[in-house]
MDTraj code that builds the backbone (N, CA, C; nanometers):
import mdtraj as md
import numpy as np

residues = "UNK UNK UNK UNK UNK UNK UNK UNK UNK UNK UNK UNK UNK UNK UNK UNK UNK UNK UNK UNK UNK UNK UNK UNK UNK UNK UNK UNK UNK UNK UNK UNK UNK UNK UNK UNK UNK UNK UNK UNK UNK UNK UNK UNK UNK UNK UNK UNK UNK UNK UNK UNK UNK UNK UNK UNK UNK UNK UNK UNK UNK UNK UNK UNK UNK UNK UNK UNK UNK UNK UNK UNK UNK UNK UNK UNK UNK UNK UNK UNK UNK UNK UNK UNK UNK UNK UNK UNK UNK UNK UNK UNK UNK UNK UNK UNK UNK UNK UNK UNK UNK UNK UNK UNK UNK UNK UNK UNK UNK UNK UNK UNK UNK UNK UNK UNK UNK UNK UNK UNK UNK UNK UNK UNK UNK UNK UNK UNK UNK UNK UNK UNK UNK UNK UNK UNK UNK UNK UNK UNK UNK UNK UNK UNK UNK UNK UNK UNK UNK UNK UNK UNK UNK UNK UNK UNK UNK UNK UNK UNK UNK UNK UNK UNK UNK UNK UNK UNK UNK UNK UNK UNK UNK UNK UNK UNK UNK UNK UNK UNK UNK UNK UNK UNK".split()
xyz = np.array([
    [-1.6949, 12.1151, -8.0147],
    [-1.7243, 11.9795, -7.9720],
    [-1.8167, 11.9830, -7.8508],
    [-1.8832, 11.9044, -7.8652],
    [-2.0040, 11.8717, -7.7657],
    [-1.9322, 11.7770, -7.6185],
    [-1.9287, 11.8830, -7.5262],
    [-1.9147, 11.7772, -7.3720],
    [-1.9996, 11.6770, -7.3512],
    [-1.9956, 11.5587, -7.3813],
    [-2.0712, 11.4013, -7.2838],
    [-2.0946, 11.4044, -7.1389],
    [-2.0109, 11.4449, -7.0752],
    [-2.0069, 11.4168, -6.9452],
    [-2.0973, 11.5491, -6.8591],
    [-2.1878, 11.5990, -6.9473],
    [-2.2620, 11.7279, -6.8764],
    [-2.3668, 11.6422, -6.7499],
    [-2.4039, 11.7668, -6.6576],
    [-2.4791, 11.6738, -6.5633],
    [-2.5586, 11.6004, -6.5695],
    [-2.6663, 11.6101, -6.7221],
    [-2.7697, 11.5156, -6.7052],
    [-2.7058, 11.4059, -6.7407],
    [-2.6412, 11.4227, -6.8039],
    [-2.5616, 11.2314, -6.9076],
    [-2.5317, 11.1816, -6.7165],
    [-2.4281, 11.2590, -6.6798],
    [-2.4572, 11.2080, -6.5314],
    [-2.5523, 11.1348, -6.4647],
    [-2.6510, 11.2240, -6.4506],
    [-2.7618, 11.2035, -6.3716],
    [-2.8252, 11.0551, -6.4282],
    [-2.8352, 11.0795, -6.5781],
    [-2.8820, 10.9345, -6.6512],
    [-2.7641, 10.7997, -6.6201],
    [-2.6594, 10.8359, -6.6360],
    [-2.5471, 10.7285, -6.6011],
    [-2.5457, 10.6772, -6.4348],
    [-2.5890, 10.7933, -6.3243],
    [-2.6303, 10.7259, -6.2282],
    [-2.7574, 10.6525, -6.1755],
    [-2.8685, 10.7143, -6.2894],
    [-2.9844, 10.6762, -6.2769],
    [-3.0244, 10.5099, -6.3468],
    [-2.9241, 10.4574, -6.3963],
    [-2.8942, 10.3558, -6.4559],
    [-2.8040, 10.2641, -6.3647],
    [-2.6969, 10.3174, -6.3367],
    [-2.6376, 10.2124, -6.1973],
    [-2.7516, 10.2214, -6.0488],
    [-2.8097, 10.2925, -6.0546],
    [-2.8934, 10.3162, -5.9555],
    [-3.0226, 10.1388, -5.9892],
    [-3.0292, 10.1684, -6.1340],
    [-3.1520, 10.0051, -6.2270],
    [-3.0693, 9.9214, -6.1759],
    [-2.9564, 9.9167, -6.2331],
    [-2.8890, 9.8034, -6.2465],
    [-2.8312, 9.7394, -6.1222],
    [-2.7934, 9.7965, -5.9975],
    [-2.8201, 9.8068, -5.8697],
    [-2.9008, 9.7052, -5.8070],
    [-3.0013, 9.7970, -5.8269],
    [-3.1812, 9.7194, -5.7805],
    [-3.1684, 9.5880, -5.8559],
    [-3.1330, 9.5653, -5.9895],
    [-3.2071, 9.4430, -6.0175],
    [-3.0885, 9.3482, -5.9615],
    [-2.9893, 9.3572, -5.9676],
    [-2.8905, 9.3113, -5.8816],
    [-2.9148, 9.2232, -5.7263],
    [-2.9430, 9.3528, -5.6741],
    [-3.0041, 9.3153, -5.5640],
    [-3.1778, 9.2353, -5.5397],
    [-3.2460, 9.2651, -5.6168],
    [-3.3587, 9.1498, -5.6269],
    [-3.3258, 9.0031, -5.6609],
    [-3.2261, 8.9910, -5.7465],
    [-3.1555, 8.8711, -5.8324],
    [-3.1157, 8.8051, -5.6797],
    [-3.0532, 8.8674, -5.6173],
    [-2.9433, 8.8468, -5.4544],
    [-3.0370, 8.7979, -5.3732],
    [-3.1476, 8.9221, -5.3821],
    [-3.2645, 8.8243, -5.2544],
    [-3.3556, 8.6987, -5.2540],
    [-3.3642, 8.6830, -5.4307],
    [-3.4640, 8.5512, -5.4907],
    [-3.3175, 8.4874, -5.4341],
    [-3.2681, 8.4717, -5.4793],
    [-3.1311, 8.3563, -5.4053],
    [-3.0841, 8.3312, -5.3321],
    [-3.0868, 8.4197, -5.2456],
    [-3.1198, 8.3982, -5.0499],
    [-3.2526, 8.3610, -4.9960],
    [-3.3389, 8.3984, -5.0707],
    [-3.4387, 8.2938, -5.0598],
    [-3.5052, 8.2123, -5.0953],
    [-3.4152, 8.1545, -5.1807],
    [-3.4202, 7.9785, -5.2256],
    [-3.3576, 7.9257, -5.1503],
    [-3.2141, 7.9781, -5.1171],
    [-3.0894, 7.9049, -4.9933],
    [-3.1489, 7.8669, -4.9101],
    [-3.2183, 7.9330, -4.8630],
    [-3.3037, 7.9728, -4.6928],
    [-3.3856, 7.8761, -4.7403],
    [-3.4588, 7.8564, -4.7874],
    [-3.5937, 7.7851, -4.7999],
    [-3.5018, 7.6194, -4.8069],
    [-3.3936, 7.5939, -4.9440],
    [-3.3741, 7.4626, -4.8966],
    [-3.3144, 7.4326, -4.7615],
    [-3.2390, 7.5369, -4.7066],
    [-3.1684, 7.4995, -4.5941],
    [-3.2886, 7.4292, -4.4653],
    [-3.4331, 7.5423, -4.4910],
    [-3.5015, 7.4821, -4.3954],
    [-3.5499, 7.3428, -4.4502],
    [-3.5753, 7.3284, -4.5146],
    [-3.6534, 7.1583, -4.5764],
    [-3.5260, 7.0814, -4.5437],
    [-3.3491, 7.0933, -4.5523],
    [-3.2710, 6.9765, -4.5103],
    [-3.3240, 6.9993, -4.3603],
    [-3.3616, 7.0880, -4.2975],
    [-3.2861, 7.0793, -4.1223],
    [-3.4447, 7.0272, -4.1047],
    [-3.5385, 7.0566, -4.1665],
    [-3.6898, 6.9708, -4.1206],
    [-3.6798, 6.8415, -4.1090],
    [-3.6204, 6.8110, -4.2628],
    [-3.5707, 6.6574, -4.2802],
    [-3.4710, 6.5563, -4.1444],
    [-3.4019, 6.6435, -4.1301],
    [-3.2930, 6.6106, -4.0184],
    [-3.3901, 6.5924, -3.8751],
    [-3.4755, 6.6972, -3.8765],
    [-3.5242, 6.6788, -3.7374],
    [-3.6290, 6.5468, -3.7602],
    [-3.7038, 6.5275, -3.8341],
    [-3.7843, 6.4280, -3.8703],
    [-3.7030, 6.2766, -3.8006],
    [-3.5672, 6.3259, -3.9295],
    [-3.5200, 6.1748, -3.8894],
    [-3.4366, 6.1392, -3.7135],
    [-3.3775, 6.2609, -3.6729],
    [-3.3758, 6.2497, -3.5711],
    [-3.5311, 6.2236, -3.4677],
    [-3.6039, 6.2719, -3.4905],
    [-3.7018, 6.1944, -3.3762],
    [-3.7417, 6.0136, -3.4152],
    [-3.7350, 6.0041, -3.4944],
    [-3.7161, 5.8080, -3.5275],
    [-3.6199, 5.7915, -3.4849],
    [-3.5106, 5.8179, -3.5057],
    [-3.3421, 5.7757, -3.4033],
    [-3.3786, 5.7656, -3.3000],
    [-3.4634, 5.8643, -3.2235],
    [-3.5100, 5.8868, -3.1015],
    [-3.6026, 5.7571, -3.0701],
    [-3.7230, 5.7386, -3.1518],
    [-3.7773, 5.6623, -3.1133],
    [-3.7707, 5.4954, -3.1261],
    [-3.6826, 5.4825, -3.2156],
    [-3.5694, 5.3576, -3.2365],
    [-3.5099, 5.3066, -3.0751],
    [-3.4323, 5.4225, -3.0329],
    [-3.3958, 5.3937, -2.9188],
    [-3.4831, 5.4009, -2.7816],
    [-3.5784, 5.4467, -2.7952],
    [-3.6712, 5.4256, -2.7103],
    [-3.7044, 5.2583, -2.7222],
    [-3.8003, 5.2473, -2.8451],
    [-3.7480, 5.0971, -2.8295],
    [-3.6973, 4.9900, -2.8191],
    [-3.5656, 5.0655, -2.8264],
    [-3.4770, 4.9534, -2.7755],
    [-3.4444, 4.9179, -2.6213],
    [-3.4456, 5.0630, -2.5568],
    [-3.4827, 5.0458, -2.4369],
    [-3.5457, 5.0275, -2.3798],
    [-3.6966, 4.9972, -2.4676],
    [-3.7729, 4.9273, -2.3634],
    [-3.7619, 4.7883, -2.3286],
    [-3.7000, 4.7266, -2.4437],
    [-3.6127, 4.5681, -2.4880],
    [-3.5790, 4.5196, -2.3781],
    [-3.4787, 4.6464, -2.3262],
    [-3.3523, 4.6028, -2.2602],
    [-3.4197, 4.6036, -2.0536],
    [-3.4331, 4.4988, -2.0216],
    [-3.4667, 4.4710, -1.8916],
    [-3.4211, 4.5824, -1.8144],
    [-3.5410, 4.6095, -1.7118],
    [-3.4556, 4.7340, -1.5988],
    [-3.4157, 4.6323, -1.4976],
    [-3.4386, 4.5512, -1.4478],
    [-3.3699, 4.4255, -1.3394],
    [-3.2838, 4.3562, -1.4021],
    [-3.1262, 4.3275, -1.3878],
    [-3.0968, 4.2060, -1.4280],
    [-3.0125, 4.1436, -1.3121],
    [-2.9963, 4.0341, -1.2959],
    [-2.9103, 3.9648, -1.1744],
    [-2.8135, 3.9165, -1.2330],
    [-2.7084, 3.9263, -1.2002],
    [-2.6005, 3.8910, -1.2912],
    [-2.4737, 3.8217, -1.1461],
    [-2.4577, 3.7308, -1.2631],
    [-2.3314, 3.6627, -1.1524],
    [-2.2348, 3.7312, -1.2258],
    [-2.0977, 3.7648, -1.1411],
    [-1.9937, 3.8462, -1.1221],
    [-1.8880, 3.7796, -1.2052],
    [-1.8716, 3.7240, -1.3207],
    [-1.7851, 3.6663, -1.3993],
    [-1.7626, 3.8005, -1.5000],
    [-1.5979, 3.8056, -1.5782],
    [-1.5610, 3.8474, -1.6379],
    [-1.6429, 3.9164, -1.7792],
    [-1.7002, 3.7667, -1.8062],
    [-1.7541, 3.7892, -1.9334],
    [-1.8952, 3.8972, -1.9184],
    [-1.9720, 3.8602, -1.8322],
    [-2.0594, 3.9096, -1.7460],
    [-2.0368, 4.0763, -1.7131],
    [-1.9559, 4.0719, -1.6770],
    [-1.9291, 4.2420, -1.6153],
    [-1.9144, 4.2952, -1.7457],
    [-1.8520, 4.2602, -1.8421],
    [-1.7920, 4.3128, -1.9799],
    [-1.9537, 4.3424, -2.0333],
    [-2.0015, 4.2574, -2.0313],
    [-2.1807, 4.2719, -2.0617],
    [-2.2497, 4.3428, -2.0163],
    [-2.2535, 4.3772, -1.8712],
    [-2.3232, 4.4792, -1.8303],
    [-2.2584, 4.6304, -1.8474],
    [-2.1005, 4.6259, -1.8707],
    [-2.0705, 4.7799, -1.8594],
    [-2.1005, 4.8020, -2.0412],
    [-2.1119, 4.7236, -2.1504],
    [-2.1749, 4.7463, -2.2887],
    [-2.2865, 4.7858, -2.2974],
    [-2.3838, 4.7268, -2.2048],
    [-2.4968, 4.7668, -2.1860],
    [-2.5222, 4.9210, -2.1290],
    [-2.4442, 4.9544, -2.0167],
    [-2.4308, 5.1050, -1.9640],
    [-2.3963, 5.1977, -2.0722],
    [-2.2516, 5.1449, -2.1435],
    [-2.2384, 5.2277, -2.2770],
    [-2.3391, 5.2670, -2.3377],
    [-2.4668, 5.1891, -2.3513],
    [-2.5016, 5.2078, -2.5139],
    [-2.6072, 5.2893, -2.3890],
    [-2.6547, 5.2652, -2.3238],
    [-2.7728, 5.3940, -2.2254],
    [-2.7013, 5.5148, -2.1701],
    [-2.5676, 5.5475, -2.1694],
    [-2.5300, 5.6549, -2.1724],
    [-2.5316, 5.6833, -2.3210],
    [-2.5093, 5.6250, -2.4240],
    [-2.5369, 5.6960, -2.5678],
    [-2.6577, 5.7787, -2.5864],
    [-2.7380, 5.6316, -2.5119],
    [-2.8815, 5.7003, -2.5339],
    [-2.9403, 5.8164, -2.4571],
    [-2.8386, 5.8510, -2.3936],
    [-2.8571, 5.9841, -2.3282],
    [-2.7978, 6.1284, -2.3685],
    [-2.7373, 6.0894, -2.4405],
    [-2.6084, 6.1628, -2.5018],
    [-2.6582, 6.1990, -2.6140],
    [-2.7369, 6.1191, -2.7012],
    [-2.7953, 6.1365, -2.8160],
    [-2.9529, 6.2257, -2.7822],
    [-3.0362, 6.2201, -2.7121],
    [-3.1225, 6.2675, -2.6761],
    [-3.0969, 6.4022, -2.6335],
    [-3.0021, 6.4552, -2.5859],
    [-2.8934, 6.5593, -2.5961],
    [-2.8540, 6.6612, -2.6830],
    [-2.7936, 6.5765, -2.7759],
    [-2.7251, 6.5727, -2.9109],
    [-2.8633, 6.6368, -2.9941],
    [-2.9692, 6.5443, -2.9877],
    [-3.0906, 6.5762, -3.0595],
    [-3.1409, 6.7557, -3.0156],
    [-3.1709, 6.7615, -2.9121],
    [-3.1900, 6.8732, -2.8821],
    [-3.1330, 7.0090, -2.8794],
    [-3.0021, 6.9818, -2.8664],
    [-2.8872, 7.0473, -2.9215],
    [-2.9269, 7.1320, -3.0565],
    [-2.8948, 7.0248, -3.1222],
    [-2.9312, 7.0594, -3.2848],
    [-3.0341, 7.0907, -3.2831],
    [-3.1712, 7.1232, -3.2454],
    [-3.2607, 7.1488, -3.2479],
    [-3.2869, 7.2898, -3.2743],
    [-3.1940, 7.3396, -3.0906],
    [-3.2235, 7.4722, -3.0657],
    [-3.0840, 7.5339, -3.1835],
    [-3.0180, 7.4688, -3.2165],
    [-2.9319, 7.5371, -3.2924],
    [-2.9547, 7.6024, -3.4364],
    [-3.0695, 7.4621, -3.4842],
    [-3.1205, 7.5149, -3.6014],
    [-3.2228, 7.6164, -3.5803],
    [-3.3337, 7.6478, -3.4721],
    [-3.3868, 7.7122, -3.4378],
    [-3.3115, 7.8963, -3.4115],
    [-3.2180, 7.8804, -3.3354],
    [-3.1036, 8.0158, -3.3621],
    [-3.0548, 8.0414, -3.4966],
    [-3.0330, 7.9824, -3.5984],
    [-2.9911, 7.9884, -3.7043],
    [-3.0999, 8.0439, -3.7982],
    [-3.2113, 7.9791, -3.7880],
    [-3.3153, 8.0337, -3.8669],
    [-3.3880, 8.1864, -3.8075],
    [-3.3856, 8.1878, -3.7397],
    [-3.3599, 8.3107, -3.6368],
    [-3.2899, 8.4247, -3.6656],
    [-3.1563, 8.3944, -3.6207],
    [-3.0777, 8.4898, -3.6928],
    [-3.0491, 8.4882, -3.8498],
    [-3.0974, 8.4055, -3.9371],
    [-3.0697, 8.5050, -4.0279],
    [-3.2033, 8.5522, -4.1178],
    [-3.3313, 8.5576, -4.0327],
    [-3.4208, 8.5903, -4.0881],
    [-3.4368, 8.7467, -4.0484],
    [-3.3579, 8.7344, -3.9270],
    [-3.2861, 8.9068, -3.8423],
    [-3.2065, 8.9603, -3.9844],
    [-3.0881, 8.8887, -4.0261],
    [-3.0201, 8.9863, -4.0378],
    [-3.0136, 8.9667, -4.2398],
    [-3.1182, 8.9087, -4.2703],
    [-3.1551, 8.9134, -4.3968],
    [-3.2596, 9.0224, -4.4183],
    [-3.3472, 9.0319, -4.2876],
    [-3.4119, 9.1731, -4.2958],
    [-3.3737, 9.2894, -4.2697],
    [-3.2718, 9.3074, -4.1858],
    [-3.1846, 9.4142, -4.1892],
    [-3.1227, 9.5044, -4.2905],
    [-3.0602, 9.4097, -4.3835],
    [-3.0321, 9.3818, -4.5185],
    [-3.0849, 9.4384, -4.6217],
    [-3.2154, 9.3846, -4.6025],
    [-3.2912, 9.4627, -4.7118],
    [-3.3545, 9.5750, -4.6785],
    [-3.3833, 9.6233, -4.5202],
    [-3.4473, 9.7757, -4.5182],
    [-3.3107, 9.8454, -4.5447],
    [-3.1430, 9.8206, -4.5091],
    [-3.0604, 9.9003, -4.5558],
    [-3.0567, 9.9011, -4.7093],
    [-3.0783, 9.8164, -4.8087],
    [-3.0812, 9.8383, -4.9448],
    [-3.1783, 9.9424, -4.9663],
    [-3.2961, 9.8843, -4.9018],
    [-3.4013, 10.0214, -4.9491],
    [-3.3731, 10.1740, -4.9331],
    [-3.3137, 10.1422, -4.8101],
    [-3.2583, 10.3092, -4.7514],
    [-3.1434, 10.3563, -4.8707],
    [-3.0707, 10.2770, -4.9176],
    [-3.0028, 10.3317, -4.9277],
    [-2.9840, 10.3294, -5.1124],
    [-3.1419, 10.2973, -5.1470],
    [-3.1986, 10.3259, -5.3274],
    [-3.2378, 10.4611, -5.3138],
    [-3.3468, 10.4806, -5.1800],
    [-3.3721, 10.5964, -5.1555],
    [-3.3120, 10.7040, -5.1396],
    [-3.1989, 10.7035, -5.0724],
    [-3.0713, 10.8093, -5.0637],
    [-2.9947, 10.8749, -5.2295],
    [-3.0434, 10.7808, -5.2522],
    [-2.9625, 10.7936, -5.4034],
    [-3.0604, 10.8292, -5.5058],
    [-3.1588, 10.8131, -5.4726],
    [-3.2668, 10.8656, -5.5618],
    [-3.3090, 10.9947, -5.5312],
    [-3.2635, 11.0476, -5.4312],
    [-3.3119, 11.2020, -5.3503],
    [-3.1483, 11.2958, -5.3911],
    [-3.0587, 11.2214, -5.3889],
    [-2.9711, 11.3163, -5.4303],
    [-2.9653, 11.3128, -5.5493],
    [-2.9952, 11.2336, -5.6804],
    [-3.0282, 11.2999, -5.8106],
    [-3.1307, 11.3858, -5.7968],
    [-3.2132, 11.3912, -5.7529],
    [-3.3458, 11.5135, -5.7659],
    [-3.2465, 11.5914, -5.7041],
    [-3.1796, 11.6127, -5.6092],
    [-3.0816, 11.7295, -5.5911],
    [-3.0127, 11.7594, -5.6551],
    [-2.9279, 11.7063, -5.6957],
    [-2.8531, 11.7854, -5.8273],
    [-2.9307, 11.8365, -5.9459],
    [-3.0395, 11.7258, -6.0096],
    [-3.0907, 11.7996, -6.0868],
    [-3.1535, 11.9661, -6.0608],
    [-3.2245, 11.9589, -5.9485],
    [-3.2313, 12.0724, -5.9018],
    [-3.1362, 12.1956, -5.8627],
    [-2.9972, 12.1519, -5.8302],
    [-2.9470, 12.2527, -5.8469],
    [-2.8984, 12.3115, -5.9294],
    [-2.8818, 12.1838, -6.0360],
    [-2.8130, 12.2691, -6.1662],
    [-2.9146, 12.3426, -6.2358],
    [-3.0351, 12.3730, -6.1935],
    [-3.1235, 12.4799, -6.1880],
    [-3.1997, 12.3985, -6.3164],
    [-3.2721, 12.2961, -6.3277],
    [-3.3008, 12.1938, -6.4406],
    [-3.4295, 12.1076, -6.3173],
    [-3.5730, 12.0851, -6.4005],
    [-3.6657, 11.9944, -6.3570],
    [-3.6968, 11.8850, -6.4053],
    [-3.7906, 11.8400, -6.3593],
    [-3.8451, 11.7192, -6.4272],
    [-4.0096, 11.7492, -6.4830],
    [-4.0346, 11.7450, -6.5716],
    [-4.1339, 11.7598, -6.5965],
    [-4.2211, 11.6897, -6.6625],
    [-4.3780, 11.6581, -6.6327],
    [-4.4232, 11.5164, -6.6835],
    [-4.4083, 11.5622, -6.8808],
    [-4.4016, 11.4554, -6.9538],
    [-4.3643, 11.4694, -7.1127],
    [-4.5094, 11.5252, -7.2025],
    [-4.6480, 11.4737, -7.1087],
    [-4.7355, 11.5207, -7.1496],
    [-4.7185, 11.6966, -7.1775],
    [-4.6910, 11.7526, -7.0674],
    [-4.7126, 11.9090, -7.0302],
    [-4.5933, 11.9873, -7.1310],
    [-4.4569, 11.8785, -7.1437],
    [-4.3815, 11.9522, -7.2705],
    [-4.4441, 11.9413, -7.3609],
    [-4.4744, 11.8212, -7.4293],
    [-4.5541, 11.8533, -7.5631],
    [-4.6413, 11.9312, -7.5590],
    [-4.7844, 11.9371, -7.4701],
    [-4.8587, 12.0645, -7.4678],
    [-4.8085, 12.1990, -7.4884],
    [-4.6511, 12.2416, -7.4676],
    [-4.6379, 12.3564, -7.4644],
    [-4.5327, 12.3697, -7.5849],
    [-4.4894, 12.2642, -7.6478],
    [-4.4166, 12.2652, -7.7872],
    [-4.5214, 12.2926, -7.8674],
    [-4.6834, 12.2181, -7.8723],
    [-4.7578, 12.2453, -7.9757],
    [-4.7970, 12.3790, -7.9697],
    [-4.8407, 12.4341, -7.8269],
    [-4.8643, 12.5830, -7.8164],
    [-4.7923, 12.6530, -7.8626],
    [-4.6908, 12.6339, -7.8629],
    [-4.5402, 12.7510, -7.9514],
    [-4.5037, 12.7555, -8.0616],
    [-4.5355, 12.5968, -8.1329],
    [-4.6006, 12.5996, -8.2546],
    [-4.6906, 12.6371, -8.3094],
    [-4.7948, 12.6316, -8.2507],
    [-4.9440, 12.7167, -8.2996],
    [-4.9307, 12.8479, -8.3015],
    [-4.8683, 12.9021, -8.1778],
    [-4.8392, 13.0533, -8.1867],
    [-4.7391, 13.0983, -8.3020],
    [-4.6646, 13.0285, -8.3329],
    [-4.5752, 13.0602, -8.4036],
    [-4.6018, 13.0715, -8.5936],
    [-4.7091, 12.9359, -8.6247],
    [-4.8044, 12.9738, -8.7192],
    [-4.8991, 13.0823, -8.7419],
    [-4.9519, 13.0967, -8.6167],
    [-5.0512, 13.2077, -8.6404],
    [-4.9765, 13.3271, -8.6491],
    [-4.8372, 13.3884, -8.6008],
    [-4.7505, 13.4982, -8.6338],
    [-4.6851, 13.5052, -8.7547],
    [-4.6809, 13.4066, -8.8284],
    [-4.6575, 13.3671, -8.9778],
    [-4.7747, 13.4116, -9.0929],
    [-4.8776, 13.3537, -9.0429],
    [-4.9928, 13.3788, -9.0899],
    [-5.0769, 13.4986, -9.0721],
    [-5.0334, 13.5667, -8.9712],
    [-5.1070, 13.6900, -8.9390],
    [-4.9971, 13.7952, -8.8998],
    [-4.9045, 13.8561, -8.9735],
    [-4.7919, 13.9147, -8.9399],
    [-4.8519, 14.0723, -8.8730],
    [-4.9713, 14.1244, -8.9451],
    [-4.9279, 14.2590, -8.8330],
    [-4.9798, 14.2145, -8.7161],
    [-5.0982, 14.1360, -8.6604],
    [-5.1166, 14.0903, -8.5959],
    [-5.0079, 14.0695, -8.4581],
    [-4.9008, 13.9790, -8.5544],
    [-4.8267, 13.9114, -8.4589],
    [-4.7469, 14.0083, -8.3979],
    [-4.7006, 14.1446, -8.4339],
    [-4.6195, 14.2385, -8.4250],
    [-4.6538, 14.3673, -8.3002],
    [-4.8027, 14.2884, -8.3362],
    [-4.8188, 14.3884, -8.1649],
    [-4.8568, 14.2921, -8.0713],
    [-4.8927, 14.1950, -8.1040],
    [-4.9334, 14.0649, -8.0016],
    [-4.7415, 14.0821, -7.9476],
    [-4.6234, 14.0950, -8.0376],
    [-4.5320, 14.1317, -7.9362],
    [-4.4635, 14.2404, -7.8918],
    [-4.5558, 14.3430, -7.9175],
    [-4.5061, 14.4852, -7.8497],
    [-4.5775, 14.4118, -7.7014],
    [-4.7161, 14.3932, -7.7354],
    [-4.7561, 14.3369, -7.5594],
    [-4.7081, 14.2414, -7.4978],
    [-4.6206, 14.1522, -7.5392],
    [-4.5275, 14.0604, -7.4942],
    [-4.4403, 14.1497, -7.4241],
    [-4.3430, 14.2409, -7.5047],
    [-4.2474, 14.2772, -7.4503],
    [-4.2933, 14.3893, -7.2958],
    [-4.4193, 14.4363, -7.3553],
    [-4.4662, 14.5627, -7.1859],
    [-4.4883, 14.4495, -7.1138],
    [-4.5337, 14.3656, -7.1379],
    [-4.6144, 14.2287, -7.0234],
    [-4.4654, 14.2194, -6.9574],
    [-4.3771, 14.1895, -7.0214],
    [-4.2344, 14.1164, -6.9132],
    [-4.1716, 14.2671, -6.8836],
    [-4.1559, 14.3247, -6.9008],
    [-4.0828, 14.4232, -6.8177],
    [-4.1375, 14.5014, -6.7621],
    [-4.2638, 14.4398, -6.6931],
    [-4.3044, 14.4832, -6.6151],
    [-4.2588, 14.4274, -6.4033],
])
top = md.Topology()
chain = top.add_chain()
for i, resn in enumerate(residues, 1):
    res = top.add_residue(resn, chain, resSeq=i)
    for name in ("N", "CA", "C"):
        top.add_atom(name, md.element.get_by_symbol(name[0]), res)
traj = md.Trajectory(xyz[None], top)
């Protein structure tokens, strides 16, 4: 019975999770960078509409009188501290805006860091795995060789092997000099 599990079936069975791997991981990065890409078009969107919020309230404050004289009645005071409310909002929000700003700014940031990180460790580590099959193949004392240069040397061994068919005494000292040539 014939062993399956000899090193090259190996070597081919890792040289195949090694494909399947990679395309894996290309599949992973087109889809982290579609994520990435819509994530930036919502947070563009967001900032857009936050600067109209912004400038909404700009105009509203320009509306709103910087002098007012106010007589000291109940209803009155209740009016002016609503009015303070909504200009501490508007301070708070201008804030708020900027906030989010630099936040989305860190965010896109870091993970354009650590999405590239990411992928020079994938690369490193196709490469690692592609250098230790050429090692094993190599040690189990086995090459690679381009398919052109085998066939060139199957037809040569064929040809030789016709012409020793075809030319028998010929061929009979063509391998007495075979055999002085190697033991030498």
């Amino acid at each position: 019975m014939e062993n399956k599990d000899t090193p090259q079936n190996d070597g081919f069975e890792l040289l195949n999770k090694v494909i399947q791997s990679n395309e894996k991981n290309a599949s992973s990065i087109q889809e982290f960078v579609k994520k990435q890409t819509e994530i930036i078009t919502v947070m563009n969107g967001l900032l857009t509409e936050l600067k109209q919020v912004e400038t909404h309230i700009k105009q509203i404050a320009d509306e709103i009188p910087k002098t007012v004289y106010l007589v000291h009645s109940p209803e009155t005071q209740a009016s002016v501290d609503g009015l303070k409310d909504q200009l501490n909002r508007k301070d708070f929000r201008k804030y708020y805006s900027s906030v989010m700003m630099v936040l989305t700014v860190l965010t896109i940031v870091g993970l354009g860091t650590i999405s590239r990180k990411w992928f020079s460790e994938s690369i490193r580590t196709k490469t690692e795995i592609r250098q230790q099959i050429l090692e094993e193949i190599r040690d189990d004392g086995r090459s690679i060789y381009k398919v052109k240069d085998f066939e060139q040397l199957q037809y040569n061994t064929d040809m030789m092997n016709k012409w020793m068919k075809a030319y028998p005494k010929e061929g009979r000292e063509f391998m007495k000099f075979k055999k002085g040539f190697e033991s030498r």
